[in-house]
C-alpha positions in Angstrom: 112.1 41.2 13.9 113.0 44.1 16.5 113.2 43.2 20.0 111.5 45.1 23.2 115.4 45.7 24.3 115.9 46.7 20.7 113.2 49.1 20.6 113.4 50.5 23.7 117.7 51.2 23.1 116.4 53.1 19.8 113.8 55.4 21.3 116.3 56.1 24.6 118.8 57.2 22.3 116.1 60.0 21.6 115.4 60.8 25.3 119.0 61.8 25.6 118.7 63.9 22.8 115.5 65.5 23.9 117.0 66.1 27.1 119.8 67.7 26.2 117.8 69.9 24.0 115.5 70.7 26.6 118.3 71.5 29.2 120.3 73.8 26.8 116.5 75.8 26.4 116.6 75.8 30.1 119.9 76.8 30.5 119.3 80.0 28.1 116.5 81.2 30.9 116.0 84.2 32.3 116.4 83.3 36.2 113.6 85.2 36.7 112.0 83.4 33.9 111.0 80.3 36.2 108.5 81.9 38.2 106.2 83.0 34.7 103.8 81.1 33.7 104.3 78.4 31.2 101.6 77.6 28.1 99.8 75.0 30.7 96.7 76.6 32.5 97.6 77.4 36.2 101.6 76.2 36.3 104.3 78.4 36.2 107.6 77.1 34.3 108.6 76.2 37.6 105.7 73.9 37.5 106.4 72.3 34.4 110.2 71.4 35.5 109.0 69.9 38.5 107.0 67.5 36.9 109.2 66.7 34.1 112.2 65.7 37.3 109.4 63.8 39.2 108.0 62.0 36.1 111.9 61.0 35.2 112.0 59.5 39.2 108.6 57.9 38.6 109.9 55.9 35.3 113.0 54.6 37.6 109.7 53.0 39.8 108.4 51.4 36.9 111.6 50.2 35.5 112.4 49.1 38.8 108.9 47.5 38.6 110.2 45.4 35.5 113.6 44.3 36.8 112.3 42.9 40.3 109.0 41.6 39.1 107.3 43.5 41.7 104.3 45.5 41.5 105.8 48.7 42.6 103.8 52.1 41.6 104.9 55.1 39.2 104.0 56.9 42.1 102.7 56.6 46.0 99.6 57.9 45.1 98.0 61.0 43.1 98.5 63.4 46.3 102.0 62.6 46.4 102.7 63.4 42.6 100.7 66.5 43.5 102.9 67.4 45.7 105.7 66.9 43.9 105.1 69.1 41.6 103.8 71.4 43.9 106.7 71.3 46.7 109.2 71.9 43.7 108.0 74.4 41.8 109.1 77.7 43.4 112.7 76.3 43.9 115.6 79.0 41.9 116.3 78.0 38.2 119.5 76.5 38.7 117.8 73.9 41.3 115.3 73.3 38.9 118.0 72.2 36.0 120.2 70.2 38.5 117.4 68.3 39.6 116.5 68.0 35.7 119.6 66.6 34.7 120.4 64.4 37.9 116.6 63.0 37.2 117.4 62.6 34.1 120.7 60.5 34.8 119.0 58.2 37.0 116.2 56.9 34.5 119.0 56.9 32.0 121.3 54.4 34.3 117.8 52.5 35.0 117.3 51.7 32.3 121.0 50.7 31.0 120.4 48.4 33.8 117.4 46.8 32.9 118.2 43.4 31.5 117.3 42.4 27.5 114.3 39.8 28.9 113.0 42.7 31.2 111.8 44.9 28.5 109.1 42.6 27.6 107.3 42.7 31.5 104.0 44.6 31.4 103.9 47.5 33.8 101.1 49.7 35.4 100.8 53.2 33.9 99.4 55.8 37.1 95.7 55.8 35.0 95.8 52.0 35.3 96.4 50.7 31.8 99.2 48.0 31.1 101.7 48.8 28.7 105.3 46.6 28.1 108.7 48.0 29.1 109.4 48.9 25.8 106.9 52.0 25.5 108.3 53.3 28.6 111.1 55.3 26.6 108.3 56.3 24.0 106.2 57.9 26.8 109.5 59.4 28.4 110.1 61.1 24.8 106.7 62.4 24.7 107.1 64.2 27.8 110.1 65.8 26.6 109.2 66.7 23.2 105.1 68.3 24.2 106.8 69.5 27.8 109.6 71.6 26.1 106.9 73.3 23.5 104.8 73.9 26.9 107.5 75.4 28.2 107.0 78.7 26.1 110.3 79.6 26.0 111.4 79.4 21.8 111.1 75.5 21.4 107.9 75.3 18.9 106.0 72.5 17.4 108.2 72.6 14.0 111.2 72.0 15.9 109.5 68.4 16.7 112.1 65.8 15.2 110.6 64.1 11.6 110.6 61.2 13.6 108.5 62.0 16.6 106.3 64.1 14.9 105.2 61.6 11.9 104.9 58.5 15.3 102.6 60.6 17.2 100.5 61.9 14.3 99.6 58.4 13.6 99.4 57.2 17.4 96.8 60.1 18.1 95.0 59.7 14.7 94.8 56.0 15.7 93.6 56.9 19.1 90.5 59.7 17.8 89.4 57.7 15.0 86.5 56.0 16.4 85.7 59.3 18.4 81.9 59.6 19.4 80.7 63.2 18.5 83.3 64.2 16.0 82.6 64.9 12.3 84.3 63.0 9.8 87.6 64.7 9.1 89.9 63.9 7.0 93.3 64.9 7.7 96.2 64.7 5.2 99.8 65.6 6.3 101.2 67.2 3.0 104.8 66.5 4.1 104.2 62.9 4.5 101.8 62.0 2.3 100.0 60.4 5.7 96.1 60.3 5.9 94.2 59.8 8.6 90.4 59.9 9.7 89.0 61.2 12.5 85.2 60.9 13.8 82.4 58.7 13.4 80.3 60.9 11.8 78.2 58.9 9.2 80.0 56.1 8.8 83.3 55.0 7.9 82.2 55.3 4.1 80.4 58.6 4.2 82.1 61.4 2.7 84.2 63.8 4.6 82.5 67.1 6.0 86.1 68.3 6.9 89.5 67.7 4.7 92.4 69.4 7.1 95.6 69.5 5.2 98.9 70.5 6.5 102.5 69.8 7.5 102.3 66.9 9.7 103.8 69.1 13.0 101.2 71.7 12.4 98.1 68.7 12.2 100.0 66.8 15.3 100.4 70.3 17.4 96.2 70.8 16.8 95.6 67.1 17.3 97.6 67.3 20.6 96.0 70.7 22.0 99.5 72.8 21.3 97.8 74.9 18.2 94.5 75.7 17.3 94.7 75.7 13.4 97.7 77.4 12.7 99.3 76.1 9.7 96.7 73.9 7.9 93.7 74.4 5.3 90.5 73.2 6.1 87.8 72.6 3.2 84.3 72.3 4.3 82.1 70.3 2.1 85.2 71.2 -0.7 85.0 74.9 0.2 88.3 76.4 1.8 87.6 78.3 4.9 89.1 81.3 6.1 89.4 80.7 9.6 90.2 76.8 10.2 89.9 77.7 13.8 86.4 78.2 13.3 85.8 74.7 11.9 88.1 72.3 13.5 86.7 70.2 16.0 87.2 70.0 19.6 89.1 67.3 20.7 89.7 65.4 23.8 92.9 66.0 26.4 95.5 64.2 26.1 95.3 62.5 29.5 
């Protein structure tokens, strides 16, 4: 059986490859390019950075959290992560990738500190859900791997590694299943012979209204709000449709 320490030293090993990719996208920027806005409603790229640095810093808290035993927050408070993001998003594009990389560096050294036993302490996400140490690098990776397609600047849903992309398709699918006020959809990732049911609709034995078929980074870019259809087939009642985008279901934010 695989550890917490084990786990989490797998999935940080991604992190650093996530990071580098993301810095190297960063790197290729426009200076200029910072101050556009990003594929998030209302934040520039500048934005988006920010948050990334400050959600690396807030990780340290948490990890810091697990090796002391102390309750110590991801962050002060909601107004101060606000402002975070806020205070650093009009700094110059070079600021922006040092502060990436150095916040990167710490969380990496926090967590190459965190003793083997520690990985297993429950910690207090900033919504206030409990999770162990162990999902902390998962999360990490997700920031990376959605934040770098937000970032609109070439880095695309198939470029999600085979990996990543077939976890979260199953994490989100797990997490929309029981979903009041969807239909019931079907969704089959052609790549990876995955299947997966969203919606209550009329009952886990009723038959499908929807049948969405795809590769599996095109159905986990629609399932996490990145696409709106592009890439998959969806059959109504057995009939293909034209526009899938017409027919697919809204679903809920991420969070």
């Amino acid at each position: 059986m695989t550890t917490p320490a084990e786990t989490a030293a797998t999935t940080l090993r991604e992190v650093a490859a996530a990071t580098e990719h993301l810095l190297h996208t960063v790197a290729e920027l426009d200076p200029e390019a910072v101050a556009e806005p990003c594929a998030l409603p209302g934040w520039t790229r500048g934005h988006l950075l920010a948050h990334l640095s400050r959600n690396a810093d807030s990780l340290v808290n948490l990890l810091e959290s697990a090796r002391t035993g102390q309750d110590i927050p991801q962050y002060a408070d909601e107004q101060a992560r606000e402002d975070g993001i806020q205070q650093g998003a009009g700094r110059p594009l070079a600021e922006q990738a040092a502060d990436l990389r150095a916040s990167a560096d710490r969380l990496a050294a926090a967590a190459a500190a965190l003793p083997a036993e520690a990985w297993g302490a429950e910690l207090k996400h900033r919504h206030g859900y409990t999770f162990p140490a162990s999902e902390l690098p998962w999360k990490r990776l997700c920031e990376l791997e959605y934040h770098h397609v937000d970032l609109a600047a070439g880095y695309t849903p198939a470029h999600w590694p085979d990996g990543f992309a077939t976890a979260e398709f199953r994490k989100l699918t797990g997490r929309f299943a029981t979903l009041d006020g969807l239909p019931a959809v079907e969704l089959v990732a052609e790549d990876t012979g995955d299947r997966a049911r969203l919606g209550t609709g009329a009952g886990a034995e009723a038959p499908f209204e929807l049948r969405v078929e795809g590769p599996v980074r095109a159905l986990l870019a629609w399932l996490s709000g990145r696409a709106d259809g592009d890439g998959l087939q969806v059959h109504r009642n057995g009939e293909l449709l034209t526009d899938p985008r017409t027919a697919l279901p809204a679903l809920p934010p991420m969070g």
